[in-house]
C-alpha positions as CSV (number, residue, x, y, z in Angstrom):
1,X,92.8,123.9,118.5
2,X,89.1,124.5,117.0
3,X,87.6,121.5,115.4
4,X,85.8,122.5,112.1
5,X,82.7,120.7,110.8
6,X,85.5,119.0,108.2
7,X,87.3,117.3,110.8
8,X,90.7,119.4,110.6
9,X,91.6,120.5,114.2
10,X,92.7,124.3,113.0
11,X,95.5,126.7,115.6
12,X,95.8,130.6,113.9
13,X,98.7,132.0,115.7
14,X,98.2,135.6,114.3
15,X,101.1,138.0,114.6
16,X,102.7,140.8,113.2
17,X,106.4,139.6,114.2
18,X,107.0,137.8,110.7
19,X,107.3,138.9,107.0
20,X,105.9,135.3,106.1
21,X,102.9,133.3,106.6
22,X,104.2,129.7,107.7
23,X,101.4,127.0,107.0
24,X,101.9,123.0,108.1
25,X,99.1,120.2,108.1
26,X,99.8,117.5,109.8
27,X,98.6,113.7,109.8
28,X,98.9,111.8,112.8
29,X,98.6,107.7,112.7
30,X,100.3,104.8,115.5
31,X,103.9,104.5,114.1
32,X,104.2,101.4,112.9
33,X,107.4,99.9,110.8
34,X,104.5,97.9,108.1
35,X,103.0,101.1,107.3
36,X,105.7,103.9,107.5
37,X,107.5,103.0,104.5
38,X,104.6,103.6,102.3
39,X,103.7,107.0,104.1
40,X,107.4,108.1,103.6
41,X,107.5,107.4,99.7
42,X,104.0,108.5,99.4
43,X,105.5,111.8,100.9
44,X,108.0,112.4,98.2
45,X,104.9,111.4,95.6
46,X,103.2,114.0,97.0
47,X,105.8,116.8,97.5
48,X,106.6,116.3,93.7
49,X,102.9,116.0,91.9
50,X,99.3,116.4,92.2
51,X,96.7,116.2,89.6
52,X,96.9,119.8,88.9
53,X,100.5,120.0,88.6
54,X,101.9,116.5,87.5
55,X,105.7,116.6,87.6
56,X,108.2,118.8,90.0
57,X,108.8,121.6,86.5
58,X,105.0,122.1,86.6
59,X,105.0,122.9,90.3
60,X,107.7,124.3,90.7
61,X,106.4,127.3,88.2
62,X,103.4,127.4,89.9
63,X,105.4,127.9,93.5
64,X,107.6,131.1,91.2
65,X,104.0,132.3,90.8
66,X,103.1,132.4,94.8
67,X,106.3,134.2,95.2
68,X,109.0,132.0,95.9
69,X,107.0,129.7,97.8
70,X,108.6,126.9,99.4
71,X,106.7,123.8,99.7
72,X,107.6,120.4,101.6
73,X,105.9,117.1,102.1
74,X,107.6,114.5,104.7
75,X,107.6,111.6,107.5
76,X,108.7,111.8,110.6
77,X,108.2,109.5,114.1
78,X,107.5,111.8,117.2
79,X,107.3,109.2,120.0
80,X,104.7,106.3,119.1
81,X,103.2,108.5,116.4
82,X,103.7,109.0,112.6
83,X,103.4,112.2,111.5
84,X,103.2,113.0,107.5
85,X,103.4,116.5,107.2
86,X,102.8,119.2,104.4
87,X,104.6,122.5,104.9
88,X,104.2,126.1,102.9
89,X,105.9,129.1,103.3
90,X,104.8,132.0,101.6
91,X,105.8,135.9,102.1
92,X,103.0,138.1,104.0
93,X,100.7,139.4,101.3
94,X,101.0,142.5,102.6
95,X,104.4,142.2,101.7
96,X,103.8,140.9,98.6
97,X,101.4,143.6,97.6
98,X,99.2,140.8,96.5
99,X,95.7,140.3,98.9
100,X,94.7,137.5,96.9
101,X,98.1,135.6,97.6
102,X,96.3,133.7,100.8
103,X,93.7,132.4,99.1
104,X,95.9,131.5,95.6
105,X,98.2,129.6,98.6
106,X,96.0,127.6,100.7
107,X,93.9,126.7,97.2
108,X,97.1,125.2,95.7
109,X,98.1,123.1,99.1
110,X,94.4,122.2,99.3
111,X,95.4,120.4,95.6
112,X,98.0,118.5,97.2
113,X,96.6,117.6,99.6
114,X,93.1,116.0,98.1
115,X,93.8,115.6,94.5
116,X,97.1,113.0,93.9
117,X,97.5,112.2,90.5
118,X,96.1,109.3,91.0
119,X,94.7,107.8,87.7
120,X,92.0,104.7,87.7
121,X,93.1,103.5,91.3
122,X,96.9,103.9,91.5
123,X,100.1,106.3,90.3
124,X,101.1,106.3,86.7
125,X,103.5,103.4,86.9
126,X,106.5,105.9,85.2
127,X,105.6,108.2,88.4
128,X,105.7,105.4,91.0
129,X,109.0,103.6,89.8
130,X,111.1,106.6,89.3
131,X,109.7,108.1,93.1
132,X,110.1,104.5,94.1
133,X,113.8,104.2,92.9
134,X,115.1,108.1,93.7
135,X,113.6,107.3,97.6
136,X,115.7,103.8,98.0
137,X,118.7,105.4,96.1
138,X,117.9,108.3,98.8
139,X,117.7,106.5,101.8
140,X,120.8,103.8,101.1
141,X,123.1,107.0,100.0
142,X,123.1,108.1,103.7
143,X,124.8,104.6,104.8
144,X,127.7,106.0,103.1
145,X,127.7,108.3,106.2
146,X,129.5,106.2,108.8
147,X,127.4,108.3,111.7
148,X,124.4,107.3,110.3
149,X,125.1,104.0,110.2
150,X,126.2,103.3,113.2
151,X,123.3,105.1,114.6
152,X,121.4,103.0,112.8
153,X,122.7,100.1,114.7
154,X,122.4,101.6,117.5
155,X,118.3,101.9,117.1
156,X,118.4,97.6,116.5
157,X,120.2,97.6,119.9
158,X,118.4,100.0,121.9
159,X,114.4,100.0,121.2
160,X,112.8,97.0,122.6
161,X,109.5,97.7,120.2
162,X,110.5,96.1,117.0
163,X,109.0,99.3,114.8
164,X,111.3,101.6,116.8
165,X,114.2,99.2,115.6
166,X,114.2,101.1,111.7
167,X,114.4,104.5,110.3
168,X,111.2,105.9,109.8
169,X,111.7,105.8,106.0
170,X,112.0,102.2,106.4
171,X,114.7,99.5,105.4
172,X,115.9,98.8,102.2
173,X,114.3,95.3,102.2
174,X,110.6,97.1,102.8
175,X,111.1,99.8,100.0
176,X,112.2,97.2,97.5
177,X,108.9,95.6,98.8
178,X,106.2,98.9,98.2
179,X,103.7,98.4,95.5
180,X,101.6,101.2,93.6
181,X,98.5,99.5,95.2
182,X,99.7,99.8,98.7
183,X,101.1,103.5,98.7
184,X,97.7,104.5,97.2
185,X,96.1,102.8,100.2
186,X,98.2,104.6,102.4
187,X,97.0,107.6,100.8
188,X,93.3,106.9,101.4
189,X,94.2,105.8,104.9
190,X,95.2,108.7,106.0
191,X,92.8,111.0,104.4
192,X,89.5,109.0,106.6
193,X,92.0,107.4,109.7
194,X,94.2,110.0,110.2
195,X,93.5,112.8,112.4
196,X,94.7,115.9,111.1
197,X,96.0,119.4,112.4
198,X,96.4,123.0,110.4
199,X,98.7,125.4,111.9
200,X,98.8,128.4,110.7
201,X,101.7,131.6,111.7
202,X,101.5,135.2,110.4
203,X,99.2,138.0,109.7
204,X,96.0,136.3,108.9
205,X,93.2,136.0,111.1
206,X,91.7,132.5,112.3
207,X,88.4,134.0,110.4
208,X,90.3,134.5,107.2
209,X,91.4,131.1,107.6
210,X,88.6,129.2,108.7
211,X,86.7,130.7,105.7
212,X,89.8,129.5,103.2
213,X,89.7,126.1,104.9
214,X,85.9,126.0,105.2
215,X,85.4,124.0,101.5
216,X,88.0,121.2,102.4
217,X,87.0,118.0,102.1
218,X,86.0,115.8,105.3
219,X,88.9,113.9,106.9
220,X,89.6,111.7,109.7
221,X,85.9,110.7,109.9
222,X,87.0,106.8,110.9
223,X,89.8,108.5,113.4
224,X,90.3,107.4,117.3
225,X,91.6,110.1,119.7
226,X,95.1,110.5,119.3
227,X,96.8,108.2,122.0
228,X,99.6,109.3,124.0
229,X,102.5,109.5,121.9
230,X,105.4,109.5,124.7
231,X,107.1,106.3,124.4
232,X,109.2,104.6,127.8
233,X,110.8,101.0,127.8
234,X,112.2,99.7,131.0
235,X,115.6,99.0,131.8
236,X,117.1,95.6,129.9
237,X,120.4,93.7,129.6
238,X,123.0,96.1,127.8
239,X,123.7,95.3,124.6
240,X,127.3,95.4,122.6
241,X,127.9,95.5,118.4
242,X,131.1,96.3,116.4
243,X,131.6,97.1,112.6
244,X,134.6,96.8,110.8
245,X,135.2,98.9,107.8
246,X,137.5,100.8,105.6
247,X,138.0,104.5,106.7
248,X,139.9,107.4,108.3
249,X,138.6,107.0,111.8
250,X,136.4,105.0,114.5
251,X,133.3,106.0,115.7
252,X,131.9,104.7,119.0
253,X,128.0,105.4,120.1
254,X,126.2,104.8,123.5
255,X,122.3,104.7,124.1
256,X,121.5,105.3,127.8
257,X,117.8,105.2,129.2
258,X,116.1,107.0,132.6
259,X,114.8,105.3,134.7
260,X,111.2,106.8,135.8
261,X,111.9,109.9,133.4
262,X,108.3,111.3,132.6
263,X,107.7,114.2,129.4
264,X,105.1,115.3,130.7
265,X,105.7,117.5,133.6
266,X,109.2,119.7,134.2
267,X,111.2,117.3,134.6
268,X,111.8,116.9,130.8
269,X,113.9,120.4,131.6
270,X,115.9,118.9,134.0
271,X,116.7,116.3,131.3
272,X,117.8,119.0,128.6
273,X,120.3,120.7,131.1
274,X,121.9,117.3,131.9
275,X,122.5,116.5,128.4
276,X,123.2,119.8,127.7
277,X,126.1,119.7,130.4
278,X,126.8,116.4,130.0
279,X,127.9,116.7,126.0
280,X,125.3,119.3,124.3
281,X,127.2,122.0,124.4
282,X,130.8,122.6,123.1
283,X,130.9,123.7,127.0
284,X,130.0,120.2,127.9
285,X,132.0,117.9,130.2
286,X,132.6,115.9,127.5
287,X,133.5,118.4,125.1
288,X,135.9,120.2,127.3
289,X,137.8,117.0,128.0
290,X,137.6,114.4,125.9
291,X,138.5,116.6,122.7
292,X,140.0,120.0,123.9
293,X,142.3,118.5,127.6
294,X,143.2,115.1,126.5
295,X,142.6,115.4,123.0
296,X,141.5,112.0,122.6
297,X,138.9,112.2,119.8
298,X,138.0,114.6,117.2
299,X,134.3,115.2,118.4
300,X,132.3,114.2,122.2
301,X,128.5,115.0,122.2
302,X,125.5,114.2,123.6
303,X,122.1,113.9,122.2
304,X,118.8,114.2,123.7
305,X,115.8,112.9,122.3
306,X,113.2,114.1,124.6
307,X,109.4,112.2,123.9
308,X,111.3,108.9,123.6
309,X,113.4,109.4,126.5
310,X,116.8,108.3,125.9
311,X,120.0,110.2,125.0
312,X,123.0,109.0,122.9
313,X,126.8,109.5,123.1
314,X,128.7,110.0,119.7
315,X,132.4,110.3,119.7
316,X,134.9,110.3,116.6
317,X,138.2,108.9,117.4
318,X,141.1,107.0,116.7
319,X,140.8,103.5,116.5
320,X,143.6,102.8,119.4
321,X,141.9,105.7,121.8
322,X,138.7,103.9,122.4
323,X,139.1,102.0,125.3
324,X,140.3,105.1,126.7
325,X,136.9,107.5,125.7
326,X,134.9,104.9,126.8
327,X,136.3,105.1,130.6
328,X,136.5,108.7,130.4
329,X,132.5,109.2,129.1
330,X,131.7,107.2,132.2
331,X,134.2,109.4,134.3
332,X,132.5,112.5,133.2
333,X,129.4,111.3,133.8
334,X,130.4,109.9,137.4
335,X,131.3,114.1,137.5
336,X,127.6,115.1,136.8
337,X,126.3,112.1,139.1
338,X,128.8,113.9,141.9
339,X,128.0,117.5,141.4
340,X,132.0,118.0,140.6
341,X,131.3,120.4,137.9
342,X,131.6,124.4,139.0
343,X,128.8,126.8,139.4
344,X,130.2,129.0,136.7
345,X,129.9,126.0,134.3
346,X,126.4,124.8,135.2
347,X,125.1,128.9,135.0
348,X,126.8,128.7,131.3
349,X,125.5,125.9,130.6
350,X,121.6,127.3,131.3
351,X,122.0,130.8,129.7
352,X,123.1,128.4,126.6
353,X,119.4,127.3,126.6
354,X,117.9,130.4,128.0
355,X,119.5,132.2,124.8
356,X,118.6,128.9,122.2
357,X,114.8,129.6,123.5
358,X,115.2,133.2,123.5
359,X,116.4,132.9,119.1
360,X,113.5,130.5,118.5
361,X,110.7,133.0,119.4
362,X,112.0,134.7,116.0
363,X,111.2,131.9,113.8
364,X,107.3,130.6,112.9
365,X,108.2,127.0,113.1
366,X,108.6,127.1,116.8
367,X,105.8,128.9,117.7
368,X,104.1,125.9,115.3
369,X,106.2,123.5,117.1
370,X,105.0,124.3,120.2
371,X,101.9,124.3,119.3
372,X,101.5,120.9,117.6
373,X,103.7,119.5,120.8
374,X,100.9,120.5,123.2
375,X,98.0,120.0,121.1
376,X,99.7,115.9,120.9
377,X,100.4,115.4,124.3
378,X,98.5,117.9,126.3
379,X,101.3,119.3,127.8
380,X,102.6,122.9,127.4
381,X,104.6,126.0,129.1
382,X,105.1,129.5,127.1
383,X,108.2,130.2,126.7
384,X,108.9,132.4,129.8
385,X,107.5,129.6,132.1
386,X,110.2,127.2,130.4
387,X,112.7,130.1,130.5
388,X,111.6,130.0,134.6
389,X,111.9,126.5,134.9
390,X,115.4,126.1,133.9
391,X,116.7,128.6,135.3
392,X,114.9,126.9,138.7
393,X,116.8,123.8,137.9
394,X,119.5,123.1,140.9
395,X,123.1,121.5,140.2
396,X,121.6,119.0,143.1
397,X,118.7,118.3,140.8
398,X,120.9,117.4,138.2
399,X,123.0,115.3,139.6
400,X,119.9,113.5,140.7
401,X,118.8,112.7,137.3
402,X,121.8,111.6,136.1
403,X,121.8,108.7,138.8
404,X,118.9,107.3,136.8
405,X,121.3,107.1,133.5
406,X,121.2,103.4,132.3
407,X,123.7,102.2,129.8
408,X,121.4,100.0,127.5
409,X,123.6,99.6,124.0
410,X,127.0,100.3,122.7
411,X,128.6,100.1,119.1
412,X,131.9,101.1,117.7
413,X,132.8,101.3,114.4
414,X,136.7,100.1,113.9
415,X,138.5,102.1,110.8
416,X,140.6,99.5,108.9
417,X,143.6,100.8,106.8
């Protein structure tokens, strides 16, 4: 990353391999459950007006006249930051035959960026209560999706730090709660607190850009070096919930910690092929058993989520079959813990995430990606150094980490006729 006199920390990754030109700022504050609600709606204010283009017709005509364009403002938790991120996709001007299409691009995001349509202090009030009520009709629409919210229970039960404990959109009790006033102070929060990153994937040169970029206004000029955003808990009591509800099947989910798992060096790797042979993979242990040899539930995954460091079980199931998933997760997972998986399996498993790496050197958001993940944590491989390291990864090794697999919450979800 190169800091400009501005204050935006700016990453070119030029290269001929893509038609487009993928372009993503980034705004990186402490996660905290107070302020992320008003950075999430202030998102979806921001994806859908500016004072140049007030409402979502007027901008999307302007995106048909870049091309296509797609444009994307959103919220997301990575560990124990908050990320508010604005993303533009635009085809290679070369490809467009159009030279002047970089600068007409990066002068239309720098309007979204730095000029909201904020009038005398705040968001016309028609602006802010129809964003305000689309977001909480939004964000209570995906509690009709049973998954979600029992996944949602499970985050109450796992995550000993209260803000962890809610979506990062919020609850519906705190969007009910946002005001014009404090959105717009989120806004101006994040423009001087905020430290901010500009990746950039395509054809153009870090001198095109750093000319385009040059004129931006200052940001993050009250900003703190961005702490470490890995998040660890220790080990605490395991914790039980069950719902009861109207529907065609149960659901049952499992949150399990490591104990002394760190991010930052390889063996996050060693992590990614447990999971991945544990239930990632329709190869997986649990896969292979639980739905296709004893046909006991209709879907057995796993989930990994890596900078936190804790991984979830999801099954869908019959009601009267979960007494009998639940022994036979922790069977399969007694397998991993014994090495009784074969060596055909475990080499499957790894040419699975050889080949997943391998498909997502095609794509600009991974090389961004990867980018923005080291410039956060300071930690990063290429991808034939990760390629190297899992392929290094022993079934001994394996087993190994899976003896450090704590059970820490469990929830089920009973279907009543």
């Amino acid at each position: 990353m190169k800091k400009l006199a501005n204050g935006i920390n700016l990453n070119v990754l030029t290269t001929d391999k893509f038609q487009s030109v993928k372009i993503v700022a980034e705004f990186y504050a402490p996660f905290e459950k107070g302020t992320a609600v008003n950075r999430a709606l202030l998102a979806q204010i921001l994806e859908d007006s500016s004072a140049f283009f007030p409402n979502r017709q007027l901008l999307t005509k302007k995106l048909n006249t870049l091309y296509g364009a797609h444009f994307s403002v959103s919220t997301s938790r990575f560990g124990r930051l908050s990320k508010l991120r604005f993303a533009l996709k635009i085809p290679s001007p070369q490809a467009a035959g159009d030279q002047q299409l970089l600068a007409k691009s990066f002068n239309f995001l720098s309007g979204q960026i730095f000029n909201p349509l904020i009038v005398d202090g705040l968001f016309p009030e028609h602006l802010f209560e129809n964003e305000k009520q689309n977001f909480l009709s939004e964000f209570l629409a995906n509690f009709d999706n049973k998954s979600y919210k029992l996944h949602d229970l499970i985050l109450k039960k796992y995550f000993v730090n209260p803000d962890f404990r809610i979506q990062p959109e919020g609850s519906p009790l705190s969007i009910r709660q946002l005001t014009n006033e404090t959105v717009v102070s989120a806004y101006h929060a994040m423009l001087a607190n905020d430290e901010m990153s500009l990746e950039v994937a395509g054809l153009p040169s870090e001198l095109e850009v750093e000319k385009l970029v040059a004129s931006w206004p200052n940001v993050s000029q009250n900003s703190r070096p961005i702490p470490n955003p890995v998040y660890t808990q220790a080990v605490k009591p395991d914790q039980f919930a069950e719902l009861h509800e109207k529907g065609d099947q149960a659901l049952l989910e499992r949150a399990y910690n490591f104990l002394d798992y760190d991010y930052l060096t390889q063996q996050r790797y060693t992590a990614m092929v447990f999971s991945r042979l544990f239930g990632g993979s329709s190869q997986s242990l649990l896969f292979l058993n639980i739905r296709e040899k004893l046909h006991l539930a209709y879907y057995a995954n796993s989930t990994f989520f890596a900078v936190d460091g804790w991984m979830t079980v999801q099954a869908g199931l019959d009601k009267d079959n979960v007494e009998l998933v639940k022994n036979e997760i922790d069977l399969q997972l007694e397998r991993v813990k014994k090495q009784d998986f074969s060596n055909d399996l475990f080499t499957t498993i790894k040419e699975e995430l050889v080949a997943a790496i391998q498909a997502g050197e095609d794509y600009e958001e991974t090389a961004i990606e990867k980018s923005i993940n080291a410039f956060l944590t300071g930690y990063a491989l290429s991808s034939s150094q990760i390629i190297a390291v899992i392929q290094s990864v022993t079934p001994q090794q394996v087993a190994d980490f899976a003896k450090k697999s704590v059970k820490q919450a469990e929830a089920v979800l009973i279907n009543e006729d």
